[in-house]
C-alpha positions as CSV (number, residue, x, y, z in Angstrom):
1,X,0.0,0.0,0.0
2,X,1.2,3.4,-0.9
3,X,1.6,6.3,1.2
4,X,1.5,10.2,0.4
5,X,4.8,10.4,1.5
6,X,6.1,7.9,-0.7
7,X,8.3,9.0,-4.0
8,X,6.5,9.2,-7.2
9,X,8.0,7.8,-10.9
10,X,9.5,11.5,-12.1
11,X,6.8,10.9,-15.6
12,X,4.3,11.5,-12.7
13,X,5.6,14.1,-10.3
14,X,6.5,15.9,-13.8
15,X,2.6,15.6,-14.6
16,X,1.6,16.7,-11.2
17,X,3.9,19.7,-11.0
18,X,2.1,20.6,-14.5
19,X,-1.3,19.9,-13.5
20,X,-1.1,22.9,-10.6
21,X,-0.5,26.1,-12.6
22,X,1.5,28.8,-11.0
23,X,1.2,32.7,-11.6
24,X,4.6,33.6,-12.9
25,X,7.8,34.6,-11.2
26,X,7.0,38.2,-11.0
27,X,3.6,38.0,-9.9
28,X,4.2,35.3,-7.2
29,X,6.5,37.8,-6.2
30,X,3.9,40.8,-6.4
31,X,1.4,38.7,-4.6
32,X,3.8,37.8,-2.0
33,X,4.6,41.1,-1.4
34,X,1.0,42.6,-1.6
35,X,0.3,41.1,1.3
36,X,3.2,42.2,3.3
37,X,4.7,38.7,3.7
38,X,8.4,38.2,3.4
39,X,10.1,35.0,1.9
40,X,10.9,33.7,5.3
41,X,7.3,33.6,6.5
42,X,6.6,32.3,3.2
43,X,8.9,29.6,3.3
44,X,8.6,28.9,6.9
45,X,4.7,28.3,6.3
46,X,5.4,26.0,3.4
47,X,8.1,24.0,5.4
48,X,10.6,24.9,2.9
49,X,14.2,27.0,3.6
50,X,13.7,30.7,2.0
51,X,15.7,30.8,-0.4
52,X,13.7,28.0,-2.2
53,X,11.0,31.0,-2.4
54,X,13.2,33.2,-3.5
55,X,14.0,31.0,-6.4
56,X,10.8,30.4,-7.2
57,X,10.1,34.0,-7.1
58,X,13.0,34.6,-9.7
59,X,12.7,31.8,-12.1
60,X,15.3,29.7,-11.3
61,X,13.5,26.7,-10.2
62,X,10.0,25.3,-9.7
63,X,8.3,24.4,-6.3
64,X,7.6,20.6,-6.6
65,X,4.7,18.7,-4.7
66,X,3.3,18.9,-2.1
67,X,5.3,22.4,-1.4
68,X,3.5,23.7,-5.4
69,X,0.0,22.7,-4.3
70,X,0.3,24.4,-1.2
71,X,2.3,27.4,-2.8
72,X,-0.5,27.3,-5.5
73,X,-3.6,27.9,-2.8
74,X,-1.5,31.1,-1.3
75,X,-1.1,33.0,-4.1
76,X,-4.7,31.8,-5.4
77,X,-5.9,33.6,-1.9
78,X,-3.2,36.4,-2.0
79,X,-5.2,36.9,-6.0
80,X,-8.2,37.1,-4.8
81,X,-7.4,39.3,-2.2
82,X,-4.6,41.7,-4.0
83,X,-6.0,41.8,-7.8
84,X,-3.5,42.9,-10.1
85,X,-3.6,46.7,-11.2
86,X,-5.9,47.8,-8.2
């Protein structure tokens, strides 16, 4: 029996990484900053060290599951809450 812990084939982490879309760099960054969060309390929510956000804000990498679903719902909120140009 499988666990959500347990390591996924990379064919289907790849396809899960897809399947939760992401604003881009700049506007995870916008939203981030929006709501007056800094990368730390970003990254210390999300279990991850900060400057895994920061690279995530910049381009330079990708979050990965279950850190992008997570990520994913934060900004979706921070969106809702921050729309762009207002």
């Amino acid at each position: 029996m499988s666990t959500a812990q347990e390591e996924l084939p990379e064919p289907i982490e790849s396809l899960l990484n897809r399947a939760v879309g992401l604003p881009d760099p700049a506007e995870r960054a916008r939203l981030r900053q929006a709501g007056s969060l800094s990368q730390a309390e970003v990254a210390e929510a999300l279990g991850v060290h900060r400057i895994q956000v920061s690279k995530w804000e910049s381009g330079r990498s990708e979050p990965r599951q279950p850190h992008r679903q997570v990520y994913a719902r934060l900004l979706h909120a921070l969106a809702i809450k921050f729309p762009k140009g207002v």
